[in-house]
C-alpha positions in Angstrom: 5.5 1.0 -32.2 2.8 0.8 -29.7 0.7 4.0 -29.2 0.6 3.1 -26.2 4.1 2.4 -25.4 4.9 6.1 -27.0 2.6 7.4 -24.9 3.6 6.1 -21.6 7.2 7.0 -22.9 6.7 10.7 -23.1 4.3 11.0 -19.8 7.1 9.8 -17.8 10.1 11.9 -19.5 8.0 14.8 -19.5 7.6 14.3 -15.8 11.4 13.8 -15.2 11.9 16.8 -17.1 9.9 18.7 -14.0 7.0 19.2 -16.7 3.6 19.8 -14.3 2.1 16.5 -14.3 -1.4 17.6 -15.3 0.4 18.9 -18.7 2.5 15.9 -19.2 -0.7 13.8 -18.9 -2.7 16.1 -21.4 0.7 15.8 -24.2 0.8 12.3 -23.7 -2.9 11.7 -24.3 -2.4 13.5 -27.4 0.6 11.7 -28.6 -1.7 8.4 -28.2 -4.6 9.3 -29.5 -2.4 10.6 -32.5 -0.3 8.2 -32.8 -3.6 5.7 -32.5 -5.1 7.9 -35.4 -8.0 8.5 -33.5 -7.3 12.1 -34.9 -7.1 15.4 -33.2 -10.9 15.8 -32.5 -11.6 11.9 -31.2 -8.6 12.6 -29.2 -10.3 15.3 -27.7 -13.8 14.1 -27.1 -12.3 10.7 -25.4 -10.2 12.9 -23.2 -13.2 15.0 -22.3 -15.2 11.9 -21.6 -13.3 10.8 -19.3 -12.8 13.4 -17.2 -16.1 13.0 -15.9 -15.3 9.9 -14.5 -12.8 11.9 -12.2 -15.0 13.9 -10.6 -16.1 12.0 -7.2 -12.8 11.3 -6.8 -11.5 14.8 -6.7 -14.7 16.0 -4.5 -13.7 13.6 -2.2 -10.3 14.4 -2.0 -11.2 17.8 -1.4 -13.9 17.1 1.2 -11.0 14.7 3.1 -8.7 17.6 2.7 -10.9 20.2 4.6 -11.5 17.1 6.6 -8.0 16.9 7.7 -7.4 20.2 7.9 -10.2 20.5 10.8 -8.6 18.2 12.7 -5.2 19.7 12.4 -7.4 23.2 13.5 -8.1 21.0 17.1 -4.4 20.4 17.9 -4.7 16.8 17.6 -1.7 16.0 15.5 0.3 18.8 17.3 -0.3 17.0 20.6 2.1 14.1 18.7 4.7 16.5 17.6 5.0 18.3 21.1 5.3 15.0 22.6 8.3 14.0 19.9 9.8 18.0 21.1 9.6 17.2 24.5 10.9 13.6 24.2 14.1 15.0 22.6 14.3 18.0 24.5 14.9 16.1 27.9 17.5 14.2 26.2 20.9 14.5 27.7 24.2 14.2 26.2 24.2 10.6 27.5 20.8 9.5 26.3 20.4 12.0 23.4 21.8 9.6 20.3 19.6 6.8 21.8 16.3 9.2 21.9 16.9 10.5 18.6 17.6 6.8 17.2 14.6 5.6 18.7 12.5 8.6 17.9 13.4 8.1 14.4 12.3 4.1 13.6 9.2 5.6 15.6 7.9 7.8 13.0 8.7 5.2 10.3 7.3 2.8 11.6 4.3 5.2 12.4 3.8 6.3 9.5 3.9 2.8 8.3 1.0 1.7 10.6 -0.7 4.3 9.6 -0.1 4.1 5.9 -1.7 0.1 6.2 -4.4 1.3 8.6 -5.7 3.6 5.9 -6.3 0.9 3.9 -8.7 -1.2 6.0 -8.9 -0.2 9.6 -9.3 3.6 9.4 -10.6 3.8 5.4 -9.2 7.4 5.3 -6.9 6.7 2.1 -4.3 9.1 2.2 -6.1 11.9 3.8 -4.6 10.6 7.3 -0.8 12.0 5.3 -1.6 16.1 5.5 -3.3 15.5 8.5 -0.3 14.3 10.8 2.6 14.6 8.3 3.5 18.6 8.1 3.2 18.8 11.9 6.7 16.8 12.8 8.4 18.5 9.5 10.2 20.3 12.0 11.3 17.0 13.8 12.5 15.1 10.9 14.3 18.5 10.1 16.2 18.1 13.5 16.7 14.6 13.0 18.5 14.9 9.4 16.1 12.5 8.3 16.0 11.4 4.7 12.1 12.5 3.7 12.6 9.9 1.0 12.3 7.4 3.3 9.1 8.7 5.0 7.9 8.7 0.8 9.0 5.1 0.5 7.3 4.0 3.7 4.0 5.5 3.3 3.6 4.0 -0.3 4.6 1.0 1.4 1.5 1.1 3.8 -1.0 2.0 1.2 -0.1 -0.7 -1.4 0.6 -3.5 0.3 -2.2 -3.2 2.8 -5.0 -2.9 -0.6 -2.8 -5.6 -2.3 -2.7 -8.5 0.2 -5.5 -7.4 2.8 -8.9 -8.3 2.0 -10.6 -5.6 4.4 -11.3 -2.3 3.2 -9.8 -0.9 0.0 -8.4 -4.3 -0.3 -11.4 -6.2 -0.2 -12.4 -4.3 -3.2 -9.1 -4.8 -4.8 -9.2 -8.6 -4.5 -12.8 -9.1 -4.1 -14.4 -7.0 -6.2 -12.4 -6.4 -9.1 -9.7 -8.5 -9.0 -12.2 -12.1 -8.0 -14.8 -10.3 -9.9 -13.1 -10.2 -13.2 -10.9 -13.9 -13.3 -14.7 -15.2 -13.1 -16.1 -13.0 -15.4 -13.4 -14.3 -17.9 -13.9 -17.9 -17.3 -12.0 -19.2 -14.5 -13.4 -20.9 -11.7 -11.5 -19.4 -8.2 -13.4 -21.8 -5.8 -11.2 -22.2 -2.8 -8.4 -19.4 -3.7 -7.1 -17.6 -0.7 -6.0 -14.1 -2.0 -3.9 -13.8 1.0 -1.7 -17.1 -0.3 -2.0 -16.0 -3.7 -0.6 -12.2 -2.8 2.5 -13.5 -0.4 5.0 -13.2 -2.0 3.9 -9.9 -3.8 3.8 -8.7 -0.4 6.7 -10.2 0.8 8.8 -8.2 -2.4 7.6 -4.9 -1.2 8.5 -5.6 2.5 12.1 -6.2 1.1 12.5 -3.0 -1.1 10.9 -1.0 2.1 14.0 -2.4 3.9 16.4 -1.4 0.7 14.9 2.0 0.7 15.8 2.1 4.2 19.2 1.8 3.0 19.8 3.6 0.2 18.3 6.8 2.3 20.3 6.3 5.4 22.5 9.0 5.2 21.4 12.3 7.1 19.7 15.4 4.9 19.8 18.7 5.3 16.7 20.8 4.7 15.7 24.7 5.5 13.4 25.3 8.2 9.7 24.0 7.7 8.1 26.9 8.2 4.7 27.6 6.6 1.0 27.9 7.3 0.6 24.4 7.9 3.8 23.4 10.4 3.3 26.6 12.4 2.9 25.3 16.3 -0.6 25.7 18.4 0.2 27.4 21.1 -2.6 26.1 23.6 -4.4 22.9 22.7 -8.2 22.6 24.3 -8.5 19.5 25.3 -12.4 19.9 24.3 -11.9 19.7 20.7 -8.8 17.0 20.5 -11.5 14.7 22.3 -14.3 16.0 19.3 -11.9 15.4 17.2 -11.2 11.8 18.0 -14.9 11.7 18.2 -15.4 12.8 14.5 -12.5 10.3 13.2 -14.4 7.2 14.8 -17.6 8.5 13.3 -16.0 8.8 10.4 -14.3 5.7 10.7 -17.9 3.8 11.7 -19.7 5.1 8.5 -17.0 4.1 5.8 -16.7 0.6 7.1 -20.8 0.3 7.4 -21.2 1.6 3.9 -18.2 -0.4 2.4 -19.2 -4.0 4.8 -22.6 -3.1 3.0 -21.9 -2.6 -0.6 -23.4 0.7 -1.1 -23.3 3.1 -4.0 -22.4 6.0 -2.2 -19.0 6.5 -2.3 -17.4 5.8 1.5 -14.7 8.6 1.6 -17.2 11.3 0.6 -20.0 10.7 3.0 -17.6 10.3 5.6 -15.8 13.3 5.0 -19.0 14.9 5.1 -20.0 13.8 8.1 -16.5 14.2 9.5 -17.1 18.0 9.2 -20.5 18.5 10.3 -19.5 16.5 13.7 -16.4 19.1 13.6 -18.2 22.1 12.6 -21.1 20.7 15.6 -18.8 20.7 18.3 -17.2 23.9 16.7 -13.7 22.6 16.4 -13.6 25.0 14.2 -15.2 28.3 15.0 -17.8 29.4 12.3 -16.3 32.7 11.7 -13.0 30.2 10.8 -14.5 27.8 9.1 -14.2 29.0 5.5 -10.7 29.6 6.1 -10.0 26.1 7.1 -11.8 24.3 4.8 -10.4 26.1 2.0 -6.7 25.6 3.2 -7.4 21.7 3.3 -9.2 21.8 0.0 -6.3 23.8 -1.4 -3.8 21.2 0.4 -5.6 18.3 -1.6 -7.0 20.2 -4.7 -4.0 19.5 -6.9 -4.0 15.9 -6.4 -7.6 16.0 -7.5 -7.2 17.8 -10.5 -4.4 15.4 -11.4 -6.5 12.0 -11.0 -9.0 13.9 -13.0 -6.9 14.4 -15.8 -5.4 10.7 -15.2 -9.3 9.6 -16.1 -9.0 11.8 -19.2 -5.7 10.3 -19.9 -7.0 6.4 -19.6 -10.3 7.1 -20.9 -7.7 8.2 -24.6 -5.5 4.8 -24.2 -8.7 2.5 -24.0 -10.5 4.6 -27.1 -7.1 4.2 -28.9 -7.2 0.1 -29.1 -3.9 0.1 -28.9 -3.6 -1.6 -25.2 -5.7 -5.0 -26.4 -2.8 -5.6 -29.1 0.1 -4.3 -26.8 -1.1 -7.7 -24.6 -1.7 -10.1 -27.0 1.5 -9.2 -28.8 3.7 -9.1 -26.2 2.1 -12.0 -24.3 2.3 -14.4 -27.8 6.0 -13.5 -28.7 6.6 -15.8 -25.3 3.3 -17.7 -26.1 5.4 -21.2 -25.3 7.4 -20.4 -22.1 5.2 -19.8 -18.9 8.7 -18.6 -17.6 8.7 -15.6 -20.2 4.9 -15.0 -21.0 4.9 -14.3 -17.2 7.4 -12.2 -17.0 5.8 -9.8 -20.5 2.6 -9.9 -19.2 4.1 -8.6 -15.6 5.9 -5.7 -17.9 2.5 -5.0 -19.7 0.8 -4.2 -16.4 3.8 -2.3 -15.4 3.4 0.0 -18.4 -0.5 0.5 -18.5 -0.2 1.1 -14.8 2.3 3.8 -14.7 0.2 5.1 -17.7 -3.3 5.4 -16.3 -2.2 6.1 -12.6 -4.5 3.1 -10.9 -4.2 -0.2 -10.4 -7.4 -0.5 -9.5 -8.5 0.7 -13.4 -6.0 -1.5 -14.6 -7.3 -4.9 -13.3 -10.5 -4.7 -15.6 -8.2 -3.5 -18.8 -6.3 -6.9 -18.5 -8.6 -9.6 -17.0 -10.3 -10.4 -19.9 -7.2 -10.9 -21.7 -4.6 -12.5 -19.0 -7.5 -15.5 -17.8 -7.1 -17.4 -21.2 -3.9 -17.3 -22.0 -2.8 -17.9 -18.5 -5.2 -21.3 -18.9 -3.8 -22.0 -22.3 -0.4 -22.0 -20.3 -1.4 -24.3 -17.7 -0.9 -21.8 -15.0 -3.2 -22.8 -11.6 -5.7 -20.6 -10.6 -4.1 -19.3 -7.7 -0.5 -18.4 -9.8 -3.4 -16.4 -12.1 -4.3 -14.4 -9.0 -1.1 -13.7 -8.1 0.1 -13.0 -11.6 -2.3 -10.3 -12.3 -3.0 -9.1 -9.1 0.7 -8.5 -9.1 0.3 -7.3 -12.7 -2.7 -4.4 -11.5 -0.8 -3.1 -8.6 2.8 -2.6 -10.8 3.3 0.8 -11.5 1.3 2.0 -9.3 3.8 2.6 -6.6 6.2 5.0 -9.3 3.3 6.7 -11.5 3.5 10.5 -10.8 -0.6 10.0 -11.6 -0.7 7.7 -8.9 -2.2 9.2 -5.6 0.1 6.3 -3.5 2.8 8.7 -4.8 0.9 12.4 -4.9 -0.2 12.0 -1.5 3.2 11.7 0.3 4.2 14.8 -1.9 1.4 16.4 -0.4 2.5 15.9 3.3 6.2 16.5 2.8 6.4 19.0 -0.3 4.2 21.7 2.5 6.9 24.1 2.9 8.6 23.5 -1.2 11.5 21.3 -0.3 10.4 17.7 -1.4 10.4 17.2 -5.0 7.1 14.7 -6.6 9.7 13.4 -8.9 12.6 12.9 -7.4 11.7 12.7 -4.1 9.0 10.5 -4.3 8.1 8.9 -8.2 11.8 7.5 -8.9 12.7 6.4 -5.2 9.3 4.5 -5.1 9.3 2.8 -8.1 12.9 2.0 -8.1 12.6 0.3 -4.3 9.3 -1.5 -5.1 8.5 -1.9 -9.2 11.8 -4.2 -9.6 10.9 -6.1 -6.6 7.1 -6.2 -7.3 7.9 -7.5 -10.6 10.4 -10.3 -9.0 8.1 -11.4 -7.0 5.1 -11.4 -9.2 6.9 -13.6 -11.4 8.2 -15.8 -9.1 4.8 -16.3 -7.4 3.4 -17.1 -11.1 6.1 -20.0 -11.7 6.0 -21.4 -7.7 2.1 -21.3 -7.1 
């Protein structure tokens, strides 16, 4: 079998079994590199290699976290959840099942909006989810409300928006990776519209966001959401909510400049960086505070950093292994005569090395070369290649407990220890959105 396969295997039933992610990872890198016989030492050194590559992403993680945190410090997000309080409060007997109703499709779709804006408008990622999440815990407490669904709707926002939007994250999605690598194989894409190509992908997420909404309908009880980061602000200065919104459109202005303009420095870090010193300037945050601050947001975002670092160390093992270039081309030729099932095993194959590796956006690259000429040799169109293994990349990246489209909702909602990564968040995202995904993808291969 597949060391590959094996590996993905026991990552995901390690997870299940509540094993820390970071550990599961680190055992399943060794069962492929094992099982690879790259032996116990070249398992090692690959996994070491890779870590490196980690790094910036974890730094700028942490920077956004302290980022976030800052803001939170100005009463800016508490400005929301007093506003929800207040909303509700007023509510009579009469009015108070319509208030809560509406107050409740009002966050979701909130946090929607803000999950997609992420992606392009704001290009925050998901540092915008501890920054406005913990503060209405209390409110979706009162409200019985299902934090499943809040998981299911952020992923929502993030992947779609990088999937089918070609602005921001997911101009580098479909531009530069995606585009980038189809070419680089062989195929010409002149006059492909990604948007056309990605529809129907998109339009199978919108429908297991509305399933999720179902299956999570009923009311939940949870304990009260008290902890360092829901704790109320007494008195909000009105000063530092307008510095505040000052340093987001800074920030905002220098992540779109540097990512319109191509650079090499990575957009989230420098405008975390600047984020703070704009904070720190306007003292947001009072000196003698700062340290604390910053280190609760890098704390808030450190574990999610140290996991992507050792999801590099865990990809970095599966491409040393070999193993992934024959899982492709073995899977993909037992089907080699039927565009119907080659499409739907290649759509699995991305599923797997997705959910494996924890990106879709290191997935695309893994693929490319492989997917271009045998979907020619199939007499797929250019555009039902696009959709195929675009659709291919982002599978299993909505479900991977590596992913950060799944760590970062467990970050907002898991703040006072009652949302579970696993169960709360892995299983109910990649049940509502994989199976759909992979519908779609396929039937966007055979349509297009």
């Amino acid at each position: 079998m597949n060391a590959v396969v094996i590996s993905v295997v026991v990552m995901l039933a390690l997870s299940v079994a509540r094993v820390h992610v970071v550990i599961s990872l680190f055992i399943a890198a060794l069962v492929a590199g094992l099982t690879a016989q790259m032996g116990l030492e070249g398992t090692m050194v690959a996994f070491q290699e890779g870590l490196a590559g980690g790094a910036k992403i974890a730094l700028s993680y942490a920077l956004l976290g302290a980022f976030a945190m800052a803001v939170a410090h100005s009463g800016l997000p508490q400005l929301l959840a007093n506003w929800l309080i207040s909303k509700m409060s007023k509510a009579d007997e009469s009015t108070g099942e319509h208030v809560r109703r509406a107050t409740k499709w009002g966050i979701i779709g909130g946090v929607v909006a803000m999950g997609v804006m992420s992606q392009n408008l704001i290009p925050i990622h998901i540092a915008f989810i501890p920054l406005i999440v913990p503060p209405i815990l209390g409110i979706l407490n009162e409200l019985k409300l299902d934090r499943r669904i809040i998981a299911t709707s952020i992923t929502f926002g993030i992947v779609t928006a990088y999937m089918f939007l070609p602005i921001g994250f997911g101009r580098i999605y479909l531009h530069d990776i995606l585009f980038a690598n189809i070419e680089k194989a062989g195929m010409d894409l002149t006059g492909v519209n990604p948007v056309l190509a990605m529809a129907i992908p998109a339009a199978s997420m919108l429908v297991g966001l509305i399933l999720s909404f179902v299956s999570y309908r009923g009311p939940r009880e949870y304990g009260a959401a008290a902890s360092e980061y829901t704790r109320p602000i007494e008195s909000i200065d009105t000063k530092k909510v307008w510095a505040a919104l000052a340093a987001i459109i800074i920030c905002f202005v220098i992540q779109t400049w540097l990512t319109i303009a191509d650079s090499n420095a990575d957009p989230l870090l420098i405008g975390a960086v600047v984020g703070l010193t704009v904070l720190l300037a306007f003292r947001v945050v009072p000196w003698q505070q700062a340290d604390d601050v910053f280190s609760g947001g890098m704390k808030m975002m450190s574990l999610i950093g140290l996991i992507m670092i050792s999801a590099q160390g865990y990809a970095s093992v599966l491409n040393a292994s070999g193993a992934i270039e024959p899982l492709v081309k073995d899977t993909a030729s037992l089907f080699s005569g039927s565009k119907l099932l080659a499409a739907f095993a290649m759509l699995v194959v991305g599923l797997i090395i997705t959910m494996g590796i924890g990106s879709s956006f290191s997935t695309l690259p893994i693929i490319s070369a492989i997917y271009v000429p045998l979907c020619a040799a199939l007499g797929f169109s250019p555009m039902a290649t696009v959709a195929l293994i675009g659709t291919a990349g982002a599978l299993g990246d909505a479900g991977s407990p590596a992913s950060d489209s799944t760590l970062g909702p467990t970050t907002g909602l898991n703040v006072d220890g009652q949302h579970d990564h696993m169960r709360d968040t892995v299983i109910p995202t990649f049940l509502h959105y994989n199976i759909p995904l992979l519908i779609g993808g396929w039937i966007a291969a055979m349509v297009l």
